[in-house]
Phi, psi and omega in degrees: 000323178283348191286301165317316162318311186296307170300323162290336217248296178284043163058011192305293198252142163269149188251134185231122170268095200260137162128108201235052172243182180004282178315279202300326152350269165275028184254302185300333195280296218275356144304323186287351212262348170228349182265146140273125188265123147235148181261099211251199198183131180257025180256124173277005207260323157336312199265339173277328161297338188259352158287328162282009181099009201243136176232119195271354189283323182076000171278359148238127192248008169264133144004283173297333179276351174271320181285002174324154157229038143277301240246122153246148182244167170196166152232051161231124172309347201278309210296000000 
C-alpha cells in the first residue's frame, strides 16, 4: 500500500474515476488537488464539456477547478 501511495504521490501512477456525474466528478477534482486524475464518462458531449471548463451538473462550480492539470477527462475505456 505504501508503495502505491509513494507512486501517486511523485505522479509516477494515475487514478482513474470512471463515471464523472453527482459522485465521480467531485471526487476527481478533489483528488486532483494532490493526484493525477483521469476521469473517465461514456457520455462524450459530457466529457468535452468538462475539458472546457463547463460542468452542466453545477457540482462543481469553479472553472478552474476543472482545468486542473492532474485532472483529465476521456471517453475512451482504454484509458
Amino acid at each position: 500500500m505504501n508503495t502505491l501511495l509513494e507512486g501517486l504521490k511523485a505522479s509516477k501512477e494515475k487514478i482513474c474515476v470512471v463515471g464523472l456525474g453527482y459522485v465521480g466528478l467531485p471526487l476527481a477534482v478533489s483528488l486532483a488537488k494532490h493526484f493525477k486524475v483521469v476521469g473517465f464518462d461514456k457520455n462524450s458531449k459530457r466529457v468535452e464539456a468538462l475539458r472546457q471548463g463547463i460542468d452542466y451538473t453545477g457540482e462543481v462550480e469553479s472553472k478552474e477547478k476543472l482545468l486542473n492539470p492532474n485532472l483529465s477527462f476521456t471517453d475512451d475505456p482504454s484509458a
